[in-house]
Structures are given as C-alpha cells and as structure tokens.
PDB file of N, CA, C and O in Angstrom:
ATOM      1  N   UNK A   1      52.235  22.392 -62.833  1.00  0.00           N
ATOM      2  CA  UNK A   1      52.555  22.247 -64.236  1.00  0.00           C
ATOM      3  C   UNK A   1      53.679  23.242 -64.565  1.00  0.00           C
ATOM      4  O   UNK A   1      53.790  24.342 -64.025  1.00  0.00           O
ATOM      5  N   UNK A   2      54.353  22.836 -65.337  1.00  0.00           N
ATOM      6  CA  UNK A   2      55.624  24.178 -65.644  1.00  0.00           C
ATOM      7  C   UNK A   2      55.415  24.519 -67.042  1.00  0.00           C
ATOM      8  O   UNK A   2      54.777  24.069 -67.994  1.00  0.00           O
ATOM      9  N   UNK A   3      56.472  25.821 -66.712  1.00  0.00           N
ATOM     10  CA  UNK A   3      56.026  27.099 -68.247  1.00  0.00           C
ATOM     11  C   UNK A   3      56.055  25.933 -69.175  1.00  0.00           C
ATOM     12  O   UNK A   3      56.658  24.862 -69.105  1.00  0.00           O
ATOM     13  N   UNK A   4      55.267  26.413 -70.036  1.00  0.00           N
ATOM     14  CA  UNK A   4      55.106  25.792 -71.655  1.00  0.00           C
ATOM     15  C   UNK A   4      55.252  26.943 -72.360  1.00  0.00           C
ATOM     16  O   UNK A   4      54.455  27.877 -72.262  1.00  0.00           O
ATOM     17  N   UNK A   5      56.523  26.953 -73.292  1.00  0.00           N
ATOM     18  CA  UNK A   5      57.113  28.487 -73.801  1.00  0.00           C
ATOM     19  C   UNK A   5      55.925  28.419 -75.126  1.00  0.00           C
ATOM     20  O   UNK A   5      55.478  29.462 -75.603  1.00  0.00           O
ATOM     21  N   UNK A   6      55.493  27.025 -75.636  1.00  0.00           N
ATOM     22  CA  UNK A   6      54.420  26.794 -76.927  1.00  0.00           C
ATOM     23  C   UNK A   6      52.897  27.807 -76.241  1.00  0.00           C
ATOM     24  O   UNK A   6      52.336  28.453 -77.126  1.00  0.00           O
ATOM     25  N   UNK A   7      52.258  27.949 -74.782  1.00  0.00           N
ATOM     26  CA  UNK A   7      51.635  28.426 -74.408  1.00  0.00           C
ATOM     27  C   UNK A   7      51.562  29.977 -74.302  1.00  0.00           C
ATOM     28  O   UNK A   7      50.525  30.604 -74.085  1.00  0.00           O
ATOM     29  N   UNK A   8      52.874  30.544 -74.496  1.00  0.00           N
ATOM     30  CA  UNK A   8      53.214  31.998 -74.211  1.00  0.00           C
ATOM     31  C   UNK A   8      53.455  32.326 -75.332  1.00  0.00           C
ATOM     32  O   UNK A   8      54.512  31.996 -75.870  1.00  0.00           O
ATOM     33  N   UNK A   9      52.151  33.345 -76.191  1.00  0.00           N
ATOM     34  CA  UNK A   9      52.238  34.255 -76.807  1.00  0.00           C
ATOM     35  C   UNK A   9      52.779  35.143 -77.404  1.00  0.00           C
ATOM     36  O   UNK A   9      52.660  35.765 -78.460  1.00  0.00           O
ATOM     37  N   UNK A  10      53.738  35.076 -76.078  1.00  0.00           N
ATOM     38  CA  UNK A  10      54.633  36.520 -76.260  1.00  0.00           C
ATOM     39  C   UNK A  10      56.498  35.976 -76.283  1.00  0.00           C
ATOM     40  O   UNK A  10      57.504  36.656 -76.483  1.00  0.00           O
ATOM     41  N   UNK A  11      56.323  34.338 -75.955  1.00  0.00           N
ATOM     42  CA  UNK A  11      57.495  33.638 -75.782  1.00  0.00           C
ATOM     43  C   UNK A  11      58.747  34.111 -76.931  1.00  0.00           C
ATOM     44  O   UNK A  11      59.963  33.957 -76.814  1.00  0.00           O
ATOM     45  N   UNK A  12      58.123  34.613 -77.844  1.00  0.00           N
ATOM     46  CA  UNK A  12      59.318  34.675 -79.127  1.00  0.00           C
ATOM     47  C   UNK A  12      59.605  36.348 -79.178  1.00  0.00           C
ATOM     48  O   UNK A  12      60.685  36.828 -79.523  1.00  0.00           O
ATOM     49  N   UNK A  13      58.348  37.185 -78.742  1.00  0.00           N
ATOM     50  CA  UNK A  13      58.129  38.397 -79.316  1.00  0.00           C
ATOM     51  C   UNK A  13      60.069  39.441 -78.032  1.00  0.00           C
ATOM     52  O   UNK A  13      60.532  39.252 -76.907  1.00  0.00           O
ATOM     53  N   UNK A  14      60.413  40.361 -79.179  1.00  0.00           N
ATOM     54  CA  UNK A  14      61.289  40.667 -78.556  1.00  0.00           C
ATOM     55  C   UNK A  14      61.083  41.631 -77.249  1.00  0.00           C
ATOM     56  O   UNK A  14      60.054  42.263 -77.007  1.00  0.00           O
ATOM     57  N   UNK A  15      62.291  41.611 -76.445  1.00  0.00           N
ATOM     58  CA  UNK A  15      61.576  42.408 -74.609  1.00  0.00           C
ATOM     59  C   UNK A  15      61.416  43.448 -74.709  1.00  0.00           C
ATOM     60  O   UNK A  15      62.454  43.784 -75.280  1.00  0.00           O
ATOM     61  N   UNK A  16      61.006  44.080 -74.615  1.00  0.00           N
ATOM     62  CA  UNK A  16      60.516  45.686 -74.392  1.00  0.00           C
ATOM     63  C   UNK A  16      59.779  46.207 -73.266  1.00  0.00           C
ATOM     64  O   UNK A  16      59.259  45.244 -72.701  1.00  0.00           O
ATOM     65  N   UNK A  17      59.487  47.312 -72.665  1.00  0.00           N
ATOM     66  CA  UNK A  17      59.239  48.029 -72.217  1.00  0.00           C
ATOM     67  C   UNK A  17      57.545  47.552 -72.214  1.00  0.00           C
ATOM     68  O   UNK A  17      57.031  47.348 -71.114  1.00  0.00           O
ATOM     69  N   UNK A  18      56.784  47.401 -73.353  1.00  0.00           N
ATOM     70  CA  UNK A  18      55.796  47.086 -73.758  1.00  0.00           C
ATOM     71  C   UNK A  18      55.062  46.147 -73.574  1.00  0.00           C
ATOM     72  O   UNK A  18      53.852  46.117 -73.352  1.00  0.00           O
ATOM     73  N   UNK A  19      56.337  44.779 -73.734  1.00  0.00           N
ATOM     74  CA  UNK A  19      55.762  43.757 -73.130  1.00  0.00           C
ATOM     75  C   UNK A  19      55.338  42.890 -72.077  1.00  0.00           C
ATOM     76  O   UNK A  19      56.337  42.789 -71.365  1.00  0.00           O
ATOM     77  N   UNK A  20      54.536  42.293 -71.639  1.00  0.00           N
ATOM     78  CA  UNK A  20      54.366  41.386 -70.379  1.00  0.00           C
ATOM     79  C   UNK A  20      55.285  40.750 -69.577  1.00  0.00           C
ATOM     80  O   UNK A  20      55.885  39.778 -70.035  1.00  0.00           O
ATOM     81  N   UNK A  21      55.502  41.148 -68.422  1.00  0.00           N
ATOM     82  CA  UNK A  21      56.085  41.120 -67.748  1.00  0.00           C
ATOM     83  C   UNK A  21      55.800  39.296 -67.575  1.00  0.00           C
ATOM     84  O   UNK A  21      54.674  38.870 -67.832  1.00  0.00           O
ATOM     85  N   UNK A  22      56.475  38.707 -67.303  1.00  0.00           N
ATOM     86  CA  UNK A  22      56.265  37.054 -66.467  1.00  0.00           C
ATOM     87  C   UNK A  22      56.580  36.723 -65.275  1.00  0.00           C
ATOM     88  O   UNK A  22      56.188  35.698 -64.717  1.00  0.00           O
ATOM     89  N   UNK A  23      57.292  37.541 -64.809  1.00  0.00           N
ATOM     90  CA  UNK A  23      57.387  37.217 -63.488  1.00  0.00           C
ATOM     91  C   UNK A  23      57.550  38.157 -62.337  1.00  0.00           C
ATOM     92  O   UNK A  23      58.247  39.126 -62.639  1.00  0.00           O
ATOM     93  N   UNK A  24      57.008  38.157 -60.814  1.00  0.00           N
ATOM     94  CA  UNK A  24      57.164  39.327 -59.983  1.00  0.00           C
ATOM     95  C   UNK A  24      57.860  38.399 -58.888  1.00  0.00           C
ATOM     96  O   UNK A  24      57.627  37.211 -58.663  1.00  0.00           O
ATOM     97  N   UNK A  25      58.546  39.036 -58.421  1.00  0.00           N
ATOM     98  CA  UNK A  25      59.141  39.078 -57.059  1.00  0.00           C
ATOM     99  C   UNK A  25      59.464  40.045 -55.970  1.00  0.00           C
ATOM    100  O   UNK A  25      59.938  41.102 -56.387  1.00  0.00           O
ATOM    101  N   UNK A  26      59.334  39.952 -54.752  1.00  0.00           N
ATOM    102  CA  UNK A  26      59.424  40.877 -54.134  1.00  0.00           C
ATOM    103  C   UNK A  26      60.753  41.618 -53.721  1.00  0.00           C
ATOM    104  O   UNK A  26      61.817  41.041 -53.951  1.00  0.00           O
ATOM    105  N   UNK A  27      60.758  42.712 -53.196  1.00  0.00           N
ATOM    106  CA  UNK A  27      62.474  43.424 -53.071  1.00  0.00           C
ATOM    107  C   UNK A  27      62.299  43.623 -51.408  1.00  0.00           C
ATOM    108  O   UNK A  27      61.433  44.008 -50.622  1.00  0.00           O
ATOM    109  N   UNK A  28      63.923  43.022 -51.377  1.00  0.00           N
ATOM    110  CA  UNK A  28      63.713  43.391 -49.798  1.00  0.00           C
ATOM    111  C   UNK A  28      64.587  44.592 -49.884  1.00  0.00           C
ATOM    112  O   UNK A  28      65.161  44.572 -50.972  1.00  0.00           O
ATOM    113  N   UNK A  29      64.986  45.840 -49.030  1.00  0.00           N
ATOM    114  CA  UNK A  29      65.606  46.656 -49.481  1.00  0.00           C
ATOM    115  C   UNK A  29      66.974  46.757 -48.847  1.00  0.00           C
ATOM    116  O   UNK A  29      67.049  46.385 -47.676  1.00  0.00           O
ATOM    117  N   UNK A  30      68.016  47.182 -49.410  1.00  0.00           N
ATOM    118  CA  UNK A  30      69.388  47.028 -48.853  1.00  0.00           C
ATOM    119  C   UNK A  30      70.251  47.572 -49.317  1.00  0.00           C
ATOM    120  O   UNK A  30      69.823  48.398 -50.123  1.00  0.00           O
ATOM    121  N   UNK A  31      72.067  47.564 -49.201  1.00  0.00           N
ATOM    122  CA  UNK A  31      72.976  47.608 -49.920  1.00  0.00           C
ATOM    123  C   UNK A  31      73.472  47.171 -50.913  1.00  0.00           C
ATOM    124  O   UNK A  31      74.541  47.574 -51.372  1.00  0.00           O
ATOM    125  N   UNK A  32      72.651  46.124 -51.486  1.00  0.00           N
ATOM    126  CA  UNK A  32      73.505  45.432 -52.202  1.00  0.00           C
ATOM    127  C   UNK A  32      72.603  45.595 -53.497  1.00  0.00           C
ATOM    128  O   UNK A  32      71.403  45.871 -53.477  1.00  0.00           O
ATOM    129  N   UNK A  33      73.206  45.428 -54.378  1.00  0.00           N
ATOM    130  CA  UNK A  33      72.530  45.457 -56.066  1.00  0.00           C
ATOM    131  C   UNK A  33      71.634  44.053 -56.026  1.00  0.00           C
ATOM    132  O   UNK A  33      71.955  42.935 -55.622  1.00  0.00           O
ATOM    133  N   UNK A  34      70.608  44.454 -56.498  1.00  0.00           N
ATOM    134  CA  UNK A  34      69.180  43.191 -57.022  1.00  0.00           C
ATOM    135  C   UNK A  34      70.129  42.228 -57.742  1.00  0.00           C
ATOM    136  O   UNK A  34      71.221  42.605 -58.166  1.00  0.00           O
ATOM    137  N   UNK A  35      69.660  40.921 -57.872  1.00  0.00           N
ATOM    138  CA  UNK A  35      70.318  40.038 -58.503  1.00  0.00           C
ATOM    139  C   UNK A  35      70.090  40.093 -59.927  1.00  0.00           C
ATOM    140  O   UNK A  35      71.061  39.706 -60.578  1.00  0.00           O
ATOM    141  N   UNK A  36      68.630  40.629 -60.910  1.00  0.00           N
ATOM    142  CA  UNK A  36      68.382  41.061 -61.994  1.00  0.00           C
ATOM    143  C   UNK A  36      67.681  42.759 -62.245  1.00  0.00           C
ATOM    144  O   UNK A  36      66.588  43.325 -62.265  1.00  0.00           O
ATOM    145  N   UNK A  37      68.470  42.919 -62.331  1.00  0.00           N
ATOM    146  CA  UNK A  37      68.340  44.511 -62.981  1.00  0.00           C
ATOM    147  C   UNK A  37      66.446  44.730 -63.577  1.00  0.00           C
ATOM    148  O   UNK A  37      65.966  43.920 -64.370  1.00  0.00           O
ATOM    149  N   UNK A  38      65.754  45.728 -63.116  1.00  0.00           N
ATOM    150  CA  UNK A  38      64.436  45.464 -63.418  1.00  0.00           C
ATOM    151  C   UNK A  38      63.543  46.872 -63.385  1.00  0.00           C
ATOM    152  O   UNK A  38      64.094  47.889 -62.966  1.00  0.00           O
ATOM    153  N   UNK A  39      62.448  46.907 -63.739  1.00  0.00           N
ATOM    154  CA  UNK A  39      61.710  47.539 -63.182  1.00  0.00           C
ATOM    155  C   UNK A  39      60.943  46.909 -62.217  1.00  0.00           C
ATOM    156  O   UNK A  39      60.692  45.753 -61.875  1.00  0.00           O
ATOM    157  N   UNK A  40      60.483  48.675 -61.698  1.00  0.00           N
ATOM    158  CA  UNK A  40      59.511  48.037 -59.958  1.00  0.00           C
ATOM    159  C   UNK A  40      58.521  48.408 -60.397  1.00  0.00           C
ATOM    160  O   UNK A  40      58.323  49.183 -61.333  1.00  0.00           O
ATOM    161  N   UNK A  41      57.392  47.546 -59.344  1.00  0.00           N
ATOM    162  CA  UNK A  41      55.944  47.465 -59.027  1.00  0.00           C
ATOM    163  C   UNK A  41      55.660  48.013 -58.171  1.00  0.00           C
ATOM    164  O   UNK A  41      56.758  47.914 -57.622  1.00  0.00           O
ATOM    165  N   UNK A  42      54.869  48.789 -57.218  1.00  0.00           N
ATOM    166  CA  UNK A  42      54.528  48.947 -56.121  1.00  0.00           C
ATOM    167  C   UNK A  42      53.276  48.640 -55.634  1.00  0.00           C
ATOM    168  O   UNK A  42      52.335  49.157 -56.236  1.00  0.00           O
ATOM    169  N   UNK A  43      53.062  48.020 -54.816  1.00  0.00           N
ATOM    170  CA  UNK A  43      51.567  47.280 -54.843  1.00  0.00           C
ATOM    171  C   UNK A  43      50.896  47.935 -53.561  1.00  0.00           C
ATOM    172  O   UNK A  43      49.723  47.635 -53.337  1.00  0.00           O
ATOM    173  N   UNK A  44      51.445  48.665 -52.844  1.00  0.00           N
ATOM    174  CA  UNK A  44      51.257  49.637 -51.411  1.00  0.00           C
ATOM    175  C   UNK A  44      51.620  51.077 -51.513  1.00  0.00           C
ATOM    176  O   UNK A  44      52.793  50.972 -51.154  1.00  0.00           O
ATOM    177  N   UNK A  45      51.524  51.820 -51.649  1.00  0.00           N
ATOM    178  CA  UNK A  45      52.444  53.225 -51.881  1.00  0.00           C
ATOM    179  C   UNK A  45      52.862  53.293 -50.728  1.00  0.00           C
ATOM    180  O   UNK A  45      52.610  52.605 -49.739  1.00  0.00           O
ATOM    181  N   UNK A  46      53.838  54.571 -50.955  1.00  0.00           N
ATOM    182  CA  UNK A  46      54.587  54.684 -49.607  1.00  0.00           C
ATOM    183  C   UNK A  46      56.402  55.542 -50.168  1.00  0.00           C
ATOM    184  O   UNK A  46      56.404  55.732 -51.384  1.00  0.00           O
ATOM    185  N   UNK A  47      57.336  55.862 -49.681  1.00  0.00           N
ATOM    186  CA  UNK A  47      58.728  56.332 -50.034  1.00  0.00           C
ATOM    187  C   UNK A  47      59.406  55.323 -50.467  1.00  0.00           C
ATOM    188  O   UNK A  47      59.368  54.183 -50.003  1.00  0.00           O
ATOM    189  N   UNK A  48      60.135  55.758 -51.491  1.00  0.00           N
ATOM    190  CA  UNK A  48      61.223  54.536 -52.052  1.00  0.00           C
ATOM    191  C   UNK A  48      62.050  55.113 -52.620  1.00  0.00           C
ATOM    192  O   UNK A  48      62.050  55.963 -53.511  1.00  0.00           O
ATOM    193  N   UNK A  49      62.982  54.472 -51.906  1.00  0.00           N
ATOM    194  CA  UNK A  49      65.035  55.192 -52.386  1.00  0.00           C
ATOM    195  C   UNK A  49      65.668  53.996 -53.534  1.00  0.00           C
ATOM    196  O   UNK A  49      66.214  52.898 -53.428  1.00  0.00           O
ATOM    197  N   UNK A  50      65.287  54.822 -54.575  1.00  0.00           N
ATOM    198  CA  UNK A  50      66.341  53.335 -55.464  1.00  0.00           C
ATOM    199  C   UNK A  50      67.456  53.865 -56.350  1.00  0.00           C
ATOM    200  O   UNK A  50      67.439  55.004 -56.816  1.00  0.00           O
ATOM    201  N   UNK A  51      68.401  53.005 -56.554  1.00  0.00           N
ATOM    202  CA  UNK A  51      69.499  53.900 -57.492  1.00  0.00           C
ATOM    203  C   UNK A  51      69.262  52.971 -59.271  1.00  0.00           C
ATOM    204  O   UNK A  51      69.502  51.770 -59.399  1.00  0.00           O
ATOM    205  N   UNK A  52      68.829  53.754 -60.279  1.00  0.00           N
ATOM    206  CA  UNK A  52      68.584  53.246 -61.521  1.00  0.00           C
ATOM    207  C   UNK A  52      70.265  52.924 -61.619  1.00  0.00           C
ATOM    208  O   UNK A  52      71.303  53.222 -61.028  1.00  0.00           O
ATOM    209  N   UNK A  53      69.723  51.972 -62.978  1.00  0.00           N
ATOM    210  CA  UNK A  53      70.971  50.776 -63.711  1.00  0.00           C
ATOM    211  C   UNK A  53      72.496  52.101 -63.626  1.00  0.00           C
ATOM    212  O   UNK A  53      73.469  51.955 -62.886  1.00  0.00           O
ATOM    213  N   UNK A  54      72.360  52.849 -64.231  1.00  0.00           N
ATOM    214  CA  UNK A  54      73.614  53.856 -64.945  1.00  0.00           C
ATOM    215  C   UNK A  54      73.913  54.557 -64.107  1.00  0.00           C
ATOM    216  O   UNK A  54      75.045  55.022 -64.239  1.00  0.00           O
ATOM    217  N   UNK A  55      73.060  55.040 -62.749  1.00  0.00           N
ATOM    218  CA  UNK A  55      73.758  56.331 -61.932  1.00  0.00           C
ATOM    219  C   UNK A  55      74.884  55.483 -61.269  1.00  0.00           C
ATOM    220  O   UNK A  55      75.143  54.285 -61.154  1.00  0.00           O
ATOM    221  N   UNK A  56      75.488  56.800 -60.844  1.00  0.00           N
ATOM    222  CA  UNK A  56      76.748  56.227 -59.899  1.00  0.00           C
ATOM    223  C   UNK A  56      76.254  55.744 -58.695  1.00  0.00           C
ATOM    224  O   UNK A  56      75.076  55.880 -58.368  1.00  0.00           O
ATOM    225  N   UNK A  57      77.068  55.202 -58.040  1.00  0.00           N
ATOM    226  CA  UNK A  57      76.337  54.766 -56.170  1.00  0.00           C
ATOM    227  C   UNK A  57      76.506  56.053 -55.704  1.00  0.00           C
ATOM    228  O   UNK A  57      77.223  56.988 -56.062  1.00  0.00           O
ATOM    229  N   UNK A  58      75.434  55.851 -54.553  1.00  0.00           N
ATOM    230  CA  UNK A  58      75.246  56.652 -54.275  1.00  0.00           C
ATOM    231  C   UNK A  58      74.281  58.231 -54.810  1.00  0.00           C
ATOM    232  O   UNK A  58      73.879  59.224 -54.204  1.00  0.00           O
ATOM    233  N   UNK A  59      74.239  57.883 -55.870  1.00  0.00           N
ATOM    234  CA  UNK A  59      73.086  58.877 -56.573  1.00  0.00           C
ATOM    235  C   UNK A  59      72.008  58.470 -56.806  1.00  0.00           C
ATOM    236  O   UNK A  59      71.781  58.386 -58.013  1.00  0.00           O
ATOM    237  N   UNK A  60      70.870  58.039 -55.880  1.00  0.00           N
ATOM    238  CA  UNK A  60      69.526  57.724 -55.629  1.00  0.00           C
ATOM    239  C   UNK A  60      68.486  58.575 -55.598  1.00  0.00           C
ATOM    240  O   UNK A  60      68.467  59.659 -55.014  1.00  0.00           O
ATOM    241  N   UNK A  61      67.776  58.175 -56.111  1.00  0.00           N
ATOM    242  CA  UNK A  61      66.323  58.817 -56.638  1.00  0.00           C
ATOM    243  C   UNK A  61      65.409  58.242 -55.455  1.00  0.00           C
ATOM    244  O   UNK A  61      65.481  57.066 -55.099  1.00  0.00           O
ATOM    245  N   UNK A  62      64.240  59.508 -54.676  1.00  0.00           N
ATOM    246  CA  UNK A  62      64.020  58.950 -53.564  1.00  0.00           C
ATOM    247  C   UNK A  62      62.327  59.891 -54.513  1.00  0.00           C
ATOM    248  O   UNK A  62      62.118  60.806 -55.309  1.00  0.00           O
ATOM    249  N   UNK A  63      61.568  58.894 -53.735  1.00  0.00           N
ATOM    250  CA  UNK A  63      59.792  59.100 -54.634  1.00  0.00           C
ATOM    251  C   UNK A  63      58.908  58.685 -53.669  1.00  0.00           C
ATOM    252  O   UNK A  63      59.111  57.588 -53.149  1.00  0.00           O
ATOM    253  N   UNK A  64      57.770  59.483 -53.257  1.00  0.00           N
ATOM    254  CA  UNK A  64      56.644  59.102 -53.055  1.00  0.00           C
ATOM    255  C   UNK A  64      55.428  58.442 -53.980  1.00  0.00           C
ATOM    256  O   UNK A  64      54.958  59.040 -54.947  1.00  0.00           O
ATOM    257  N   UNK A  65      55.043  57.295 -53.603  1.00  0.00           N
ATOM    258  CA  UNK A  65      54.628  56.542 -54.794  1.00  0.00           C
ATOM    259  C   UNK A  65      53.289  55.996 -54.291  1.00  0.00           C
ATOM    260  O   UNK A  65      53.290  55.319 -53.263  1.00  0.00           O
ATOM    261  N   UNK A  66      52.249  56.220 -54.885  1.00  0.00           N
ATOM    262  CA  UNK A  66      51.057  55.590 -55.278  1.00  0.00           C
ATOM    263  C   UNK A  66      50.872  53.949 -55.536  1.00  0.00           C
ATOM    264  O   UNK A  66      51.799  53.441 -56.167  1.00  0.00           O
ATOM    265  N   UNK A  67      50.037  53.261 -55.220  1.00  0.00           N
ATOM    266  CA  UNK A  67      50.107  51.506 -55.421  1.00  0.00           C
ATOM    267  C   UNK A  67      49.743  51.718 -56.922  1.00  0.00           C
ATOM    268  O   UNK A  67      49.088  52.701 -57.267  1.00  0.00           O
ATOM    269  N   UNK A  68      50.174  50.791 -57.795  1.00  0.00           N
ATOM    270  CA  UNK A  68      50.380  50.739 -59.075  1.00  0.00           C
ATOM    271  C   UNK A  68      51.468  51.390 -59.747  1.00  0.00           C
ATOM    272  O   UNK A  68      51.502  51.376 -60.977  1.00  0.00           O
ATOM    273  N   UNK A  69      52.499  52.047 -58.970  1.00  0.00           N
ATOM    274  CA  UNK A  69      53.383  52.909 -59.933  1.00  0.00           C
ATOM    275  C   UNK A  69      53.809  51.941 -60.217  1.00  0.00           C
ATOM    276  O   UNK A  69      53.609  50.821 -59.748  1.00  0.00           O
ATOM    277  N   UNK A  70      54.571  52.346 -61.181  1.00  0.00           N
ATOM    278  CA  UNK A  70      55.846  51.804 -61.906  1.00  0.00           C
ATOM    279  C   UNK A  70      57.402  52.186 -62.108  1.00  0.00           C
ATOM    280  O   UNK A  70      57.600  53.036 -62.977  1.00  0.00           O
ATOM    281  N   UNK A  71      58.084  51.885 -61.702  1.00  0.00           N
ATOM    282  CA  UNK A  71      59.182  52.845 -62.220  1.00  0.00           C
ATOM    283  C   UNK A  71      59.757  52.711 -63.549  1.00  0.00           C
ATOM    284  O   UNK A  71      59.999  51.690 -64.194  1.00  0.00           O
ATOM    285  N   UNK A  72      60.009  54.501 -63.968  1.00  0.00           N
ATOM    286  CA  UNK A  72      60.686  54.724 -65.449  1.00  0.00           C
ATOM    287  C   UNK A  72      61.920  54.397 -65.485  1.00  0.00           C
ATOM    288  O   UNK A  72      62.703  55.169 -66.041  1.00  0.00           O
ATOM    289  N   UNK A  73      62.207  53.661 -65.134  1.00  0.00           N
ATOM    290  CA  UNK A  73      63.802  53.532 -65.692  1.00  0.00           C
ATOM    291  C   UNK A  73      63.977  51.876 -64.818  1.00  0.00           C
ATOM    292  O   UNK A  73      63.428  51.492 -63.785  1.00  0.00           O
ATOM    293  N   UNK A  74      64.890  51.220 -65.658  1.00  0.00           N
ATOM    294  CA  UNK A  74      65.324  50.154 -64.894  1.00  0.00           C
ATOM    295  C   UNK A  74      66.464  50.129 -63.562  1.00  0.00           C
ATOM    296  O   UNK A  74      67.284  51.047 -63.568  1.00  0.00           O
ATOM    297  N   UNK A  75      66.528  49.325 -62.661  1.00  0.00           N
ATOM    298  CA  UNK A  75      66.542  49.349 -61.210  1.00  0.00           C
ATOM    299  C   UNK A  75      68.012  48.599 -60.901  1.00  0.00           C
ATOM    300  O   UNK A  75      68.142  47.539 -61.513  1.00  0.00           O
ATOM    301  N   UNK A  76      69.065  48.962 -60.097  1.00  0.00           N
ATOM    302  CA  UNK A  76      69.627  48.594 -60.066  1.00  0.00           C
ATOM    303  C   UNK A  76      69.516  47.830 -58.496  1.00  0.00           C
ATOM    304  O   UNK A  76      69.577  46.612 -58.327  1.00  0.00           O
ATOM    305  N   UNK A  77      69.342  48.838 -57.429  1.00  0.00           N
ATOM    306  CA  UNK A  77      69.334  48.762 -55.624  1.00  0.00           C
ATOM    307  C   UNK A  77      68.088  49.409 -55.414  1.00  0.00           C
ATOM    308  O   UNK A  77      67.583  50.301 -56.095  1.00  0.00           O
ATOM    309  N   UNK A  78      67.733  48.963 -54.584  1.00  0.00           N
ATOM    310  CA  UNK A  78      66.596  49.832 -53.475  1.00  0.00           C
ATOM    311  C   UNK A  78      66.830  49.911 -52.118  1.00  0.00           C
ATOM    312  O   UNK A  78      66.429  49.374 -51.085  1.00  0.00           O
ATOM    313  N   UNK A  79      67.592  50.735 -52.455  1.00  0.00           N
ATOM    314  CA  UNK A  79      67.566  51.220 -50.863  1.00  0.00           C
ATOM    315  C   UNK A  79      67.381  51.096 -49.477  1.00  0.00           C
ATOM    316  O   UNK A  79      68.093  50.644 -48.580  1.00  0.00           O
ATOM    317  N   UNK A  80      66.020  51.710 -49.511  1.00  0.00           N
ATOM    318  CA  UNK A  80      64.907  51.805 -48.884  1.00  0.00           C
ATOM    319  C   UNK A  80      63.721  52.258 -49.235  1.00  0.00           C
ATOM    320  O   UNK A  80      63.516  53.135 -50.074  1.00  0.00           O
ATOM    321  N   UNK A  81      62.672  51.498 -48.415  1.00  0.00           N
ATOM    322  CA  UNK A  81      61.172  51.702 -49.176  1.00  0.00           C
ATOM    323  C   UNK A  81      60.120  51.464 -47.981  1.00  0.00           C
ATOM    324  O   UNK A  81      60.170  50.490 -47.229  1.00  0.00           O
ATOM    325  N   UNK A  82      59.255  52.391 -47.918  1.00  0.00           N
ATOM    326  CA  UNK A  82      57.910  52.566 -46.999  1.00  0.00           C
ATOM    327  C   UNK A  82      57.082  51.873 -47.594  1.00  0.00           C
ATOM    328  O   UNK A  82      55.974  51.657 -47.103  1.00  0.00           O
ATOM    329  N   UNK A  83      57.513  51.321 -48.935  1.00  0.00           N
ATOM    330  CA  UNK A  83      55.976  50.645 -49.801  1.00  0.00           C
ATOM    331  C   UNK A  83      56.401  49.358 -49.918  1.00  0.00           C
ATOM    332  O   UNK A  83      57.491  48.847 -49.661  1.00  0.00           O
ATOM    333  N   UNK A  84      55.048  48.757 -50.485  1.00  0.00           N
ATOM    334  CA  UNK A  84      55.044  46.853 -51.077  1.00  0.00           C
ATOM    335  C   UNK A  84      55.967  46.904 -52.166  1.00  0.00           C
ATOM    336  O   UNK A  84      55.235  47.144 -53.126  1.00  0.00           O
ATOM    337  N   UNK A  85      57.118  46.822 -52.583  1.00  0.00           N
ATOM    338  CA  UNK A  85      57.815  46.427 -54.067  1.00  0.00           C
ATOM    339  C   UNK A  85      58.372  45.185 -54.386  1.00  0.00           C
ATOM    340  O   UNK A  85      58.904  44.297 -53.721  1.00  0.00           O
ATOM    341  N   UNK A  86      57.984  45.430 -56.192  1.00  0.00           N
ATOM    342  CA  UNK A  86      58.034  43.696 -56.230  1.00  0.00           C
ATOM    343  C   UNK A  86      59.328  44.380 -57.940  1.00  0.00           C
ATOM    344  O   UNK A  86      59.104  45.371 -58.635  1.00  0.00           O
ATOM    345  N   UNK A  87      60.038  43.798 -58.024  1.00  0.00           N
ATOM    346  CA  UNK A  87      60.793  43.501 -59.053  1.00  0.00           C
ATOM    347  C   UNK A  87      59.783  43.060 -60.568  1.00  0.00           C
ATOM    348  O   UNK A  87      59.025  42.137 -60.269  1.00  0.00           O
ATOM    349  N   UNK A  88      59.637  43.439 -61.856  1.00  0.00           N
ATOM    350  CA  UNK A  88      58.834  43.190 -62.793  1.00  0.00           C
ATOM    351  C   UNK A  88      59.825  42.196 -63.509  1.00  0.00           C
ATOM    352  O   UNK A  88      60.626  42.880 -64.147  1.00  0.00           O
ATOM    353  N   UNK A  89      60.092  40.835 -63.658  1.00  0.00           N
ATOM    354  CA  UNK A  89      61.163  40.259 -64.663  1.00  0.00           C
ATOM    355  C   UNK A  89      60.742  39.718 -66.197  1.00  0.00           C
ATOM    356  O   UNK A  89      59.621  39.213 -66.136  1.00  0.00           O
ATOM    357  N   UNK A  90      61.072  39.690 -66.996  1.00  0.00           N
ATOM    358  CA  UNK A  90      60.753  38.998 -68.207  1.00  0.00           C
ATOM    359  C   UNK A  90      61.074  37.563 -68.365  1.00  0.00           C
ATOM    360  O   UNK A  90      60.794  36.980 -69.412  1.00  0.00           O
TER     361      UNK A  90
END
C-alpha cells in the first residue's frame, strides 16, 4: 500500500528537530557527501567519523557511540564508522 499523506498526522505539521522522523536508511561510509543531508541513528555502537552540514572538509568529528545515539547536528559525510548507521529522513 503506499504513503497516504491523509493518514500522517504529522503530514502538514512543520520539520523540526522534534518531529517524526519517516524514513531510515542505511549509510554506507565514504568520500562522498550523503545524497540528503540528515541526522544519524545508530542502531550498534561502535566509532564514527562524520563531517556535520557547515564544517569545512576535512574537519570531522570522530565519537564513540552507544546504540540509540543520535547525532546533534545534521550530517553531511560519514566517513567512517565501527557502528550500524542509518540516515533519519523526513
């Protein structure tokens, strides 16, 4: 069956930080920039090198992470990662 935007609650409400996420996908990790800019999931903990939306390249934020983190800031690349990560999209 496909989305029914009349079924989603949240279909009109504006995006935020706050709201429900709709869709996950997984990140494979690399050079190249994600195709949508996002926050991450981590569903395994483990190390993860990602560079947020605004830093320059090359200025990556590298974290040991717990299953359930989240990351604070939206995502531009990942690097590399020892953990399960999934992209959070709206």
């Amino acid at each position: 069956m496909p989305y029914n935007r009349g079924d989603d609650p949240y279909a009109f409400t504006p995006l935020s930080l706050e709201t429900p996420k709709k869709r996950m996908t997984a990140v494979t990790p690399g050079a190249s920039d994600l195709d949508i800019y996002s926050l991450l999931y981590c569903t395994v903990g483990g190390t993860i090198t990602y560079l947020p939306v605004l830093n320059d390249d090359g200025v990556t934020v590298s974290e040991t992470v717990a299953a359930g983190w989240v990351s604070p800031v939206m995502v531009r690349r990942v690097s590399a990662a020892a953990a399960t990560v999934y992209q959070l999209l709206d």
